[in-house]
N, C-alpha and C positions, 0 to 999 in steps of 0.2 A: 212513752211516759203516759201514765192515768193520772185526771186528778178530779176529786170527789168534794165534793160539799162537807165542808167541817164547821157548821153556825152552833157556838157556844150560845148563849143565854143566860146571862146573870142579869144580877139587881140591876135596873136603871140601864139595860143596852140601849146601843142608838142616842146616848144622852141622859139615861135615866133621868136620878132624879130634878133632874136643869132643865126635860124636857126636850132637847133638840134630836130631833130625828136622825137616824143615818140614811145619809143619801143616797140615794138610789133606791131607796126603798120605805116601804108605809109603816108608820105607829101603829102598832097595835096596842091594846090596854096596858099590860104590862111594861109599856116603856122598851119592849124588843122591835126592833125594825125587820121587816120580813124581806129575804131576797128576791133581785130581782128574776124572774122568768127570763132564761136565755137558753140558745138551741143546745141540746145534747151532743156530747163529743164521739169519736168514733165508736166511743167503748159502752155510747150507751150513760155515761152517767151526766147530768147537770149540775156546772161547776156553779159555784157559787158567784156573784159576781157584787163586787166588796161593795166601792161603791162608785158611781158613777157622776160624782161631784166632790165642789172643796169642802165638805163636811163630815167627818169622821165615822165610819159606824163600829163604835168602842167595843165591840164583843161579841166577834167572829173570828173566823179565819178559813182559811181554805189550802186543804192537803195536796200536794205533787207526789207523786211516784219516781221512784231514782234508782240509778246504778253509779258506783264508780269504783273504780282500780286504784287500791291505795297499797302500794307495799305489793304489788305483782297480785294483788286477790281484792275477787271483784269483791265489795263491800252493798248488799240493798239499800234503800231507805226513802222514809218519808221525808219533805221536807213541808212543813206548816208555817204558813206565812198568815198573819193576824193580830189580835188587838186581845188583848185582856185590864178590866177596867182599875182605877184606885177608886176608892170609894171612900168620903167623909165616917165620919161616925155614926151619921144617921143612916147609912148605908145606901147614899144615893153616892152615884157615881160623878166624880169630881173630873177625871181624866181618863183614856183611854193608853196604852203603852203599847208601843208596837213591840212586835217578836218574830224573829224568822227562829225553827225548831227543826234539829234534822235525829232522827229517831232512826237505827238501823234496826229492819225486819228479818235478820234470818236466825233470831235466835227467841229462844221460848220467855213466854212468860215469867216464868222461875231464873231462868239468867238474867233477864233484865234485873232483877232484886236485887243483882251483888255489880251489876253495868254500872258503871260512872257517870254523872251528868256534870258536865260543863257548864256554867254560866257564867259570860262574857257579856264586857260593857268596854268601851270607848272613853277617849276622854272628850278634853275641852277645857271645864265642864260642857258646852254646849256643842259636841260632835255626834252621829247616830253611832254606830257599830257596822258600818260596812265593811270599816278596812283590815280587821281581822278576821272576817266572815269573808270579805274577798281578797283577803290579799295572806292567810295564815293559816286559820285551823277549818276551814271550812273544805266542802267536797268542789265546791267550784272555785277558780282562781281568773283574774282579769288576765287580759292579754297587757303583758307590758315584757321588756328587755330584761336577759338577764342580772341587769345592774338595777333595775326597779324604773327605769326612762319610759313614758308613752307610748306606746306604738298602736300605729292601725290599721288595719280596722279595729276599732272598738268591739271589743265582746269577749267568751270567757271560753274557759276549760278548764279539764280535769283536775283537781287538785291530786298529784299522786303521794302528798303529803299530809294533808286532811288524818285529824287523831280521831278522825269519823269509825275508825275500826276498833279505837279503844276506849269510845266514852260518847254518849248522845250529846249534844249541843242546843243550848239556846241562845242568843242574839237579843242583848235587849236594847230599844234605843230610847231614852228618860225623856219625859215631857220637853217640848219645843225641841224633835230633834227627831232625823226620819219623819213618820207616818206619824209619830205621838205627839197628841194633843189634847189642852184641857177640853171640860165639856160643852163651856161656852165662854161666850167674853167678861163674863162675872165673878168666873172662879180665880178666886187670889193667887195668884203665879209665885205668891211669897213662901209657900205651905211647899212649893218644890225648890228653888233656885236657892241651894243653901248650901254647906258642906252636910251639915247635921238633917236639916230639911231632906237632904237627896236621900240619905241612906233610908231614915225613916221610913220614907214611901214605899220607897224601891224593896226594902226590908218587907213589907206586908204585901208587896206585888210578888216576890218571890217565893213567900208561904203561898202565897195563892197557885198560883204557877204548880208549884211543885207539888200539892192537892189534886188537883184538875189532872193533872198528868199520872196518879199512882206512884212518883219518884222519892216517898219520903223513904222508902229502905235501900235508895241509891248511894253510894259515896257521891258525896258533893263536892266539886272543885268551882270557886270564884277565878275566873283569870281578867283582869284589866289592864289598858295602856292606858300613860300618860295618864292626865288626871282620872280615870277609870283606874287606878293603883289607890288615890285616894278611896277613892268611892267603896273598891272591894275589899279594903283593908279597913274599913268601918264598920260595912257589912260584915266582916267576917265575928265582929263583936255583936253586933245588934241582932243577927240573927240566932247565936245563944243564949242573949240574953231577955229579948223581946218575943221570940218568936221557936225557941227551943229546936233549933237548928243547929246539930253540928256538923262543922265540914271536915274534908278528910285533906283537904290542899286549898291555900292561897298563893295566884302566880302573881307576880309584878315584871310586868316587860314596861321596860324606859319609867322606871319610878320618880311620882314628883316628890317633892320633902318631907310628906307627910304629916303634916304639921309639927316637924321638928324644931325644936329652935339651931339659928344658924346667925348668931350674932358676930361680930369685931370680928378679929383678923384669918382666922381660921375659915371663914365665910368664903371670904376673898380668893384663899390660898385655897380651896377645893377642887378651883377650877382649871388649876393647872395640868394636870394628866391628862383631860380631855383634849386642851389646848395644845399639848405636843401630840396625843396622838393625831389630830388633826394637820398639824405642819408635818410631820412623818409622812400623812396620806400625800399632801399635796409635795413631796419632794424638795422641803425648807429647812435640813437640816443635813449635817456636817455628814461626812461620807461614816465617820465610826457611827454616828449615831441611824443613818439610815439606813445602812444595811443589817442593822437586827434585826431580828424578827420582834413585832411590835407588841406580843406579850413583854418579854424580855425586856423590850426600852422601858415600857411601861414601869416593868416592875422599878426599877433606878429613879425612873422618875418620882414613883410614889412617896418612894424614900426620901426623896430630898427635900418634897413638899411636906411632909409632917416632922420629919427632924432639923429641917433647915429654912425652909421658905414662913411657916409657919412662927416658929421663933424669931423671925429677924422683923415678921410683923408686928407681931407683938411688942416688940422693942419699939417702934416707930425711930420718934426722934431721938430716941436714946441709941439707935446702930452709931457705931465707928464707919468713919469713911470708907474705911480699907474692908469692913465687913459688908457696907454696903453695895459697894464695888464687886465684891467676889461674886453675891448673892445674884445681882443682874448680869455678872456673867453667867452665870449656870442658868438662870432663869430665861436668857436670851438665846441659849444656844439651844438648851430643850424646847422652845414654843415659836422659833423661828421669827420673831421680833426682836430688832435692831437694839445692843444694848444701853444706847443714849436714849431712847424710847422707853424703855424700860424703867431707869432712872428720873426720865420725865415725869413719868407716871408713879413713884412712889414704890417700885415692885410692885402695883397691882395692876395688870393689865385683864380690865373686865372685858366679858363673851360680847357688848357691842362694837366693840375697840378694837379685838381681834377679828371678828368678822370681816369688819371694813380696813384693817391695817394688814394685815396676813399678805394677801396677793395684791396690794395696794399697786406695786411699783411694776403687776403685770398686767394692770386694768382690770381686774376682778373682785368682787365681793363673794364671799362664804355664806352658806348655808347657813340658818340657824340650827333646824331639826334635824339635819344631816349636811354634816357643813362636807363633804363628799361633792354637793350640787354649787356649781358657781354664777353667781349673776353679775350683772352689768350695769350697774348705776350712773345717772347722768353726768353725775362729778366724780372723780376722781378723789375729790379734799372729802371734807368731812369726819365727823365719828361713829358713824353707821350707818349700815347697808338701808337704800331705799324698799327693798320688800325681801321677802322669806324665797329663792328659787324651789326650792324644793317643795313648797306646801304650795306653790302653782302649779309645779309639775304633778305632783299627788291629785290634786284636784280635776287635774286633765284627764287623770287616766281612771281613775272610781268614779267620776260622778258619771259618764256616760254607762257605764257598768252596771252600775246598783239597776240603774233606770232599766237598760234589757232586762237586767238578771231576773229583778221582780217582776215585770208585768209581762215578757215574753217567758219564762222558763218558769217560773212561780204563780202566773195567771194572777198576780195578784192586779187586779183593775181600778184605779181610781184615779182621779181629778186633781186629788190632791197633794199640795208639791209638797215631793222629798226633801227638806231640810237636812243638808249635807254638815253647815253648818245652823244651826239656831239661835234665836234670840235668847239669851237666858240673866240677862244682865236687868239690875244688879245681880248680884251674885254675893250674898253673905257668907266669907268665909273667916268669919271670929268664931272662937273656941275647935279649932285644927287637932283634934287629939286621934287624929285616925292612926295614924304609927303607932303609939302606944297604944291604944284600944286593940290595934292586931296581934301585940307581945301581950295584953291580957288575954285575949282570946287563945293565943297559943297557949299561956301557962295553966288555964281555966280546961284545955281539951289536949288532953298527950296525943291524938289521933293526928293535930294539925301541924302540917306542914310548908313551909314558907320556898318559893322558890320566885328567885327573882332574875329577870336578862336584861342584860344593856350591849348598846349598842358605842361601842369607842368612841364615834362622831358624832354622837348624839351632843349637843352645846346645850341644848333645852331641859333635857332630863338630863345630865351626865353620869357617867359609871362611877366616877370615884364619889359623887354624891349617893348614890345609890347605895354603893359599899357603907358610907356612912353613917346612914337610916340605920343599918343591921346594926354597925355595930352602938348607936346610941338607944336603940329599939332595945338592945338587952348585953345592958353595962355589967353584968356579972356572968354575960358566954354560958351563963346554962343550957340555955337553946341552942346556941348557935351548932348542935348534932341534927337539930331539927329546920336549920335556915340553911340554902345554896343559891351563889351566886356563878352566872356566866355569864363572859362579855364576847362581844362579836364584830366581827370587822368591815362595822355597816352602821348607821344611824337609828334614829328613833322608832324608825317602824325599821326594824332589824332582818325582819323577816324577808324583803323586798330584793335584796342581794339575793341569788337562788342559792350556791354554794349556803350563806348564814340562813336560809329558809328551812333550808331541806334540814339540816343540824340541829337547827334549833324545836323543829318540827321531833325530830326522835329524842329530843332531850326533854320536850314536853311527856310523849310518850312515856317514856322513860319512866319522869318525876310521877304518872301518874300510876300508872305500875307498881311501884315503891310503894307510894304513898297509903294505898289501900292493905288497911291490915288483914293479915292472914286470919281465915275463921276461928275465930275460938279465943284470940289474941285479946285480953283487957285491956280498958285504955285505962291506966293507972301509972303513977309513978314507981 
């Protein structure tokens, strides 16, 4: 591995126009902070060295040399780990945005023209982007068990799934989150922590990016998880419309609502297919019902939720006894809750209830983001689980990760802590029109296309909400030639199962494939 000095230089580096230095190194006039002198590596070159304190130096980075084996063939590349700045209106720099950027070298300048660029973001709102960088489309992968569990020693390998062979990659993590941070304690945190605020910024970090880099005659794909689905399904508008961007794919893995509305009965009743495929996983249902295969249950189930569970809510107090009866039989035999329970509850048995009522009578609580993961709560009673297992076990096995990944294999050196999670609160999310802003950007660009993955056991994002988004995203199906969905038999982070890793890893491939029109092709209706 080589890796060489990559110090960008824009308006107001090191702090610009707020003044604050990057650490580790001196102000010079320009508001650029100069790197620090360190020894030369075998090859002869001096790496840059980022910065060596808790203070950000907003507009650098420093390149790694790579190989990996994706698909039985070896794949080059760079990978750049660094900061590119936002910048106010007056052009001084407000915040600094981290990026890790992996760029494959065995092909010419002229193929890169028609290459694909990926840009990836996380949710939260306030999480970095490591866990699809380490745990999905990236060339390295954390060490964890085939079912996505901890294991150790901590540290990483080959990703042989990595879509590093069919599309360059960036990694972005949004102020207060990773390495990104404003440019001092003055700058308003209100102007990022927004639905509408995020994309903005992110929107003009992105034209930047994709300047700097020569990628404007790339196809462009957005892919986000969890609330990073809000965020690139904004973008995929604001970047046509602000910033004369158009992309050629938007992915959603584990979609949140997207600022749909989800009022009265129908609300409630959504969540029922994720609820039996969950009692399915954990072996709570009737021997016809368990030995299906759990597309198949799924699908029956769906059906009874929108022609049956759905209606009977709606009726409330108006159901017949004898109707009400029927409904929490079927509703108790699909979701694995007792059908006096059921009844207790009105037929709506919400994701806090189930969690903690599900394996109640085994001494267990469910997962929220992958109810797959079980925990152990003090008591027994109650109406929900005392914490998330799964988003401890997650946390177990990235956050020691990211830390080798970048400062041993990336050389990236600093001081400054990686916010795994971030501060980002408040969080102004009034006026949610990112779902529909994405079915305008589709109808605005025949080139875009929608593809989105859920995970069965996901409780937090669920598939049948997902499904939903589409289809109130575009109530007259004209698109839906242009929208795909697939679900997986795995949680939130889907990818984490290896069998749903590897699959859903060629189904991205794939969608990206497709999605790239053939030369000559108009984008026209």
């Amino acid at each position: 591995m080589v890796f060489t000095a990559d110090a960008q230089r824009g308006t107001g580096g090191g702090g610009g126009g707020a003044g604050t230095g990057g650490g580790g190194g001196r102000t010079g006039a320009g508001g650029a902070a100069a790197p620090t002198a360190v020894p030369t590596t075998a090859a002869g070159v001096a790496p840059l060295q980022i910065s060596r304190s808790r203070v950000l130096l907003m507009d650098s980075a420093i390149t790694t040399k790579h190989q990996v084996t994706i698909k039985g063939k070896l794949v080059p590349y760079t990978a750049a780990a660094g900061t590119i700045p936002v910048w106010d209106e007056d052009g001084h720099a407000i915040a600094g945005v981290f990026y890790t950027y992996y760029e494959r070298t065995d092909i010419t300048d002229e193929e890169r023209q028609t290459r694909p660029l990926v840009i990836s973001f996380n949710g939260g709102p306030g999480t970095a982007s490591l866990w699809m960088e380490l745990g999905y489309t990236g060339p390295r992968k954390l060490n964890i068990d085939d079912e996505g569990y901890p294991v150790q020693p901590y540290g990483m390998r080959d990703n042989p799934n990595s879509i590093l062979d069919v599309a360059d990659i960036v990694y972005v993590d949004p102020v207060n989150t990773g390495y990104s941070r404003t440019a001092n304690s003055e700058v308003s945190k209100t102007q990022f922590f927004g639905v509408n605020e995020d994309i903005k910024y992110l929107g003009a970090w992105i034209s930047t990016f994709v300047s700097r880099k020569n990628r404007w005659a790339s196809p462009k794909f957005l892919i986000g998880e969890s609330y990073g689905t809000t965020r690139v399904s904004g973008l995929a508008l604001d970047l046509q419309e602000s910033h004369w961007m158009f992309l050629n794919g938007v992915i959603l893995v584990s979609p949140t609502d997207l600022g749909i509305d989800r009022t009265g009965p129908g609300a409630a009743a959504l969540f029922t297919p994720y609820e039996a495929a969950t009692a399915w996983y954990h072996k709570m249902l009737s021997t016809d019902y368990q030995n299906r295969p759990l597309p198949q249950y799924l699908a029956e189930v769906e059906k009874f939720t929108l022609n049956e569970l759905t209606p009977a809510l709606t009726k409330g107090g108006m159901l017949s006894t004898s109707e009400r009866k029927a409904v929490a039989s079927k509703l108790s035999k699909y979701i694995g809750i007792k059908e006096n329970v059921v009844l207790e509850n009105n037929l709506e048995i919400g994701t806090n209830f189930f969690w903690k009522e599900l394996l109640r009578d085994k001494g267990f609580t469910i997962g929220r983001l992958d109810s797959r993961y079980k925990g152990i709560d003090r008591e027994t009673a109650g109406l929900r689980p005392d914490y998330n297992p799964e988003q401890q076990s997650w946390s177990h096995s990235f956050t020691p990760a990211i830390h080798i990944y970048l400062k041993e294999e990336l050389k990236y050196k600093t001081d400054l802590e990686y916010l795994v999670y971030g501060p980002v609160n408040p969080w102004d999310n009034n006026n949610n029109r990112t779902g529909t802003n994405l079915r305008l950007a589709m109808a605005e660009n025949p080139y875009l296309h929608l593809l989105v993955q859920s995970g069965y056991f996901d409780g937090a994002c669920d598939y049948f909400n997902a499904k939903y988004d589409m289809w109130q995203m575009d109530p007259s199906g004209r698109l839906k030639d242009r929208m795909h969905w697939e679900g997986y038999e795995s949680g939130h982070m889907l990818y984490l199962r290896k069998p749903d890793g590897a699959d859903a890893s060629e189904n991205l491939r794939k969608f990206i494939r497709e999605s790239v029109a053939k030369p000559g092709t108009p984008a026209k209706y």
